[in-house]
C-alpha positions as a printed Julia matrix, in Angstrom:
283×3 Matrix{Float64}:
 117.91  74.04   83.29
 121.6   73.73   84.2
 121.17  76.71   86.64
 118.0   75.54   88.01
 119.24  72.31   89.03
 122.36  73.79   90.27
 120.22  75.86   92.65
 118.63  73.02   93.71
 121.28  71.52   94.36
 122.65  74.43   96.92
 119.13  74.4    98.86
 119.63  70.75   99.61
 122.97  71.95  100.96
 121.44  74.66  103.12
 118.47  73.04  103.99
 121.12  70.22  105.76
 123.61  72.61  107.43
 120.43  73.73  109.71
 119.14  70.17  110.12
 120.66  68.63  113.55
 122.61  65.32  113.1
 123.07  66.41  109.07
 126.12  67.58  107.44
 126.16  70.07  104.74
 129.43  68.84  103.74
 127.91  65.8   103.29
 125.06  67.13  100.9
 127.72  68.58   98.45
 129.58  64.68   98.19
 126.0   64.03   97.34
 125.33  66.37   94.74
 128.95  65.99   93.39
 130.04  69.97   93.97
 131.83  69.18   97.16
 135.58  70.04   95.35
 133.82  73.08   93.81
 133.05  74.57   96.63
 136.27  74.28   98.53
 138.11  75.36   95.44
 136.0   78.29   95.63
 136.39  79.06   99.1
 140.52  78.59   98.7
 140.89  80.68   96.11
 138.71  83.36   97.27
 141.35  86.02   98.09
 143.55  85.24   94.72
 140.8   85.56   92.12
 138.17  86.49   93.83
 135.45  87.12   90.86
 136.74  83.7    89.75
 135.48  81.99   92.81
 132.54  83.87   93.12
 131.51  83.46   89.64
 132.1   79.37   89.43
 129.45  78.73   92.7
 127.6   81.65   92.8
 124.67  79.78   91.74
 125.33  77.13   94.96
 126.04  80.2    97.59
 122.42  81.44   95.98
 120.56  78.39   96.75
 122.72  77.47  100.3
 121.61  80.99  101.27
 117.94  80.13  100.28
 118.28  76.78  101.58
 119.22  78.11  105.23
 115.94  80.5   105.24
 113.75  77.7   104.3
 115.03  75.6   106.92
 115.24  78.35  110.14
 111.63  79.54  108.49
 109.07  76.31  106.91
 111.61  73.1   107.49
 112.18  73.97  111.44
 107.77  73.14  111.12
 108.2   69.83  109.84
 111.09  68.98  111.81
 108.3   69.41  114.68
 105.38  67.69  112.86
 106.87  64.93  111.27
 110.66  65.01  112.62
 111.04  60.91  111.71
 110.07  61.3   107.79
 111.96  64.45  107.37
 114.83  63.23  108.75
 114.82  60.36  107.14
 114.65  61.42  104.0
 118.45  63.16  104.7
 120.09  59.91  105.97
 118.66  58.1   103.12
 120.27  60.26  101.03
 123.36  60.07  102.78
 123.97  56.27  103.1
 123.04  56.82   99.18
 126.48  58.68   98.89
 128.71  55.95  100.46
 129.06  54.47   97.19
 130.82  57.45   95.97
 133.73  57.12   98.23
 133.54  52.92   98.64
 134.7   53.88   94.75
 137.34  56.25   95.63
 139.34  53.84   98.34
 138.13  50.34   96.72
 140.8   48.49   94.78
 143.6   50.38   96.52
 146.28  49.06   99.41
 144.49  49.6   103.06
 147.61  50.99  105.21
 147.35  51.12  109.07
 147.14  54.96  108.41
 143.89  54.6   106.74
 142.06  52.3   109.49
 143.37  54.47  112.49
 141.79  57.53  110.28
 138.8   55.84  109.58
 138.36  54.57  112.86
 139.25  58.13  114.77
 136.3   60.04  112.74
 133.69  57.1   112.83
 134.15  57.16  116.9
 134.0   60.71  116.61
 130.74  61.57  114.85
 128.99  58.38  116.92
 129.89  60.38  120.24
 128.56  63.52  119.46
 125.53  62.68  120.99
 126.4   61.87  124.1
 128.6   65.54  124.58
 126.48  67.35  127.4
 127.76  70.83  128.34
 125.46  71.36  131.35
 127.82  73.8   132.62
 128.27  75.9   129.67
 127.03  79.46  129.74
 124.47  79.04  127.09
 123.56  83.47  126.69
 123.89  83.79  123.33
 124.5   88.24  122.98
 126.92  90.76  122.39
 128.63  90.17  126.03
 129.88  86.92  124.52
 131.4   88.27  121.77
 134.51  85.92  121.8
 132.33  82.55  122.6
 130.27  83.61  119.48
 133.11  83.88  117.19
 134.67  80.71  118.52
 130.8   79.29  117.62
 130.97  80.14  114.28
 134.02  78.65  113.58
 132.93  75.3   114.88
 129.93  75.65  112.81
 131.73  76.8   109.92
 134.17  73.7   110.64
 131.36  71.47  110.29
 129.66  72.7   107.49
 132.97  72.33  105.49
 134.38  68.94  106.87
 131.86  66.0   105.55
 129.99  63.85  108.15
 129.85  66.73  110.96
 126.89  67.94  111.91
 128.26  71.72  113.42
 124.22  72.32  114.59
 125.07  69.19  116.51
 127.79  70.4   118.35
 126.03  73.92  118.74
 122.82  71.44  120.47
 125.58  69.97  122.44
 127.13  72.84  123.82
 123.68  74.77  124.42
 123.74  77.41  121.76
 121.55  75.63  119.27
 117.98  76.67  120.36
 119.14  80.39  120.84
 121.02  81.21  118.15
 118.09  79.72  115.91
 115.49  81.96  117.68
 117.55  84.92  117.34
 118.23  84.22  113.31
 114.57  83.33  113.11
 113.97  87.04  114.61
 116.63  88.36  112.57
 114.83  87.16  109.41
 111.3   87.97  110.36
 112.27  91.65  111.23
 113.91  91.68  108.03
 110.88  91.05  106.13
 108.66  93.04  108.68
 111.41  96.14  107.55
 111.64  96.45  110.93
 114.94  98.51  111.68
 115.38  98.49  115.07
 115.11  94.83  115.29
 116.99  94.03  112.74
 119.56  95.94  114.0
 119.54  94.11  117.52
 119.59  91.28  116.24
 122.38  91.66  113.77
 124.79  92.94  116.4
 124.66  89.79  118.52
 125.17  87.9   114.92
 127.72  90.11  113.86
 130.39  87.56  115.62
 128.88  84.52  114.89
 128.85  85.08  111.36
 132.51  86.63  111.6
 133.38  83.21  113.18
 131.45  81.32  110.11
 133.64  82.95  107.75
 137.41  82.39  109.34
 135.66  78.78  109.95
 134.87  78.17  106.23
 138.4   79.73  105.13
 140.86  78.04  107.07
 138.67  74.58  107.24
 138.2   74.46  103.19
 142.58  74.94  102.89
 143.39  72.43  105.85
 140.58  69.83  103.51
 142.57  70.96  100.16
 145.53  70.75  101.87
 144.87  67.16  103.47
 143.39  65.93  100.19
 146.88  66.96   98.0
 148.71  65.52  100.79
 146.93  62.44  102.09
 144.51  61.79   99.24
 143.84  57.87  100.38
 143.97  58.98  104.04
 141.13  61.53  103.49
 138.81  59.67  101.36
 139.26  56.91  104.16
 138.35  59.71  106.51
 135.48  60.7   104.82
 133.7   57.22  104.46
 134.37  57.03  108.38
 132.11  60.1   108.71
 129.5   59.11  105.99
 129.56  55.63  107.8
 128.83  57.64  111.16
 126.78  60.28  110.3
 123.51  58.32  110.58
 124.07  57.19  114.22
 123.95  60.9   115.64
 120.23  61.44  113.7
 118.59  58.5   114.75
 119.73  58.93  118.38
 118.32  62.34  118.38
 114.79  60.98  117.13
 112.44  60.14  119.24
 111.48  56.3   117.98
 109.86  54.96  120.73
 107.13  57.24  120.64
 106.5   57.36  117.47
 103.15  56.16  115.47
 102.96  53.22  113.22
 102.39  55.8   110.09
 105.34  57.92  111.34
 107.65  54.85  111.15
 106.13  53.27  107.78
 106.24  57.0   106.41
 109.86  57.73  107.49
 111.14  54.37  106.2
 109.62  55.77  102.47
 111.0   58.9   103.2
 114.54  57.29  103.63
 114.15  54.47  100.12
 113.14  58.39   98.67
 116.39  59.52   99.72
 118.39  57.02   98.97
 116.81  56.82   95.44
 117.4   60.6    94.9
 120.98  59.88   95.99
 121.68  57.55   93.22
 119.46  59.57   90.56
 122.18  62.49   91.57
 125.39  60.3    91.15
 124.4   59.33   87.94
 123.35  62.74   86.33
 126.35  63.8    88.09
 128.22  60.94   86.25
């Protein structure tokens, strides 16, 4: 059951990483395996079977979670894109509680403010980043830009309360890396060689760039955390704070049906019920 729940768990995680506006880093405060994972992800090249073998069962269901989401969630992103979404910000202004209790009771320094302050600006402007100019050919002649992709994505997927398919939308990458994983995938299951091959090489960076991302992000956080334990935490409830801003802007509200908006407000009381239910089996 353990394992099941677990894997769970890491599709929630993956599901979110794909989901503009929603962090994945987020999603692991949530299910309480955030430290696991960046543990893991430190300690990687030390004692490698270690790592592997203490969130193997997470990396399982992230992996499924991110197929699910570029393959069935993408669909009701584009059906019902206020009720899906809202279930993931309910469940992420479930979480604030978590960190309220890390911070609460202890001295507020100027430190902490300017922190929290910095990375709650931060997340709110995301939005409004608009890269017209940027050269938005996502192949192999852009093998650099794609590795320097990945490692803002993998940035984001490790810090909490940054959405890195947010910054890919705001740079102009977003749209076409998705259709070329999406390919990627379906040749895979098709067995189709050639394609998959195609399609892998203009990957090949970007998922080069996802893992020096993941690596260097998860010791700066461990780092940061050992250091500056108040600091961080006070960091982190900036983004969880902010996080919501960047999803609703992206929705389309105004043109939105009565049901949508009754549906997605249940969607996000869902969410933010789940996000307690997980706290406390956590707990």
């Amino acid at each position: 059951m353990k394992y099941f729940i677990d894997a769970i768990k890491g599709i929630i995680i993956g599901v979110a990483n794909i989901i503009p506006g929603i962090s994945g880093g987020t999603l692991a405060i949530v299910m309480g395996i955030y430290d696991k994972l960046i543990n893991a992800v430190t300690e990687i090249f030390k004692n490698p079977i270690k790592a592997i073998k203490s969130v193997w069962i997470y990396a399982a269901g992230i992996s499924i979670g991110v197929i699910l989401s570029i393959i069935g969630v993408s669909y009701f992103l584009d059906t019902n894109p206020i009720p899906t979404t809202a279930l993931f910000v309910g469940l992420i202004v479930g979480s604030i509680p978590i960190i309220i209790g890390q911070v609460e009771n202890k001295k507020v320094d100027y430190v902490d403010i300017i922190v929290f302050s910095l990375l709650l600006f931060m997340v709110i402007a995301l939005p409004y980043l608009n890269f017209s100019g940027t050269d938005t050919q996502a192949d192999t002649s852009n093998f650099f830009i794609m590795i320097i992709l990945g490692i803002l994505a993998a940035f984001s997927i490790v810090a909490p309360g940054v959405s890195g398919t947010m910054i890919l939308m705001s740079l102009g990458y977003y749209e076409k890396l998705m259709s070329i994983t999406s390919e990627l995938i379906k040749a895979t299951l098709k067995f189709d060689v050639q394609a998959i091959i195609s399609n892998f090489v203009v990957m090949l960076p970007f998922g080069i760039g996802i893992v020096i991302g993941i690596v260097l992000t998860a010791k700066l956080i461990k780092w940061l955390f050992e250091k500056y334990s108040k600091a961080s935490n006070w960091g982190i409830l900036g983004l969880l704070v902010a996080s919501p801003f960047p999803v609703i802007l992206n929705l389309n509200i105004s043109t939105a049906s009565t049901f949508s908006l009754i549906f997605g407000v249940i969607s996000f009381a869902v969410g933010i019920v789940a996000s307690n239910l997980l706290i406390k089996l956590n707990k």
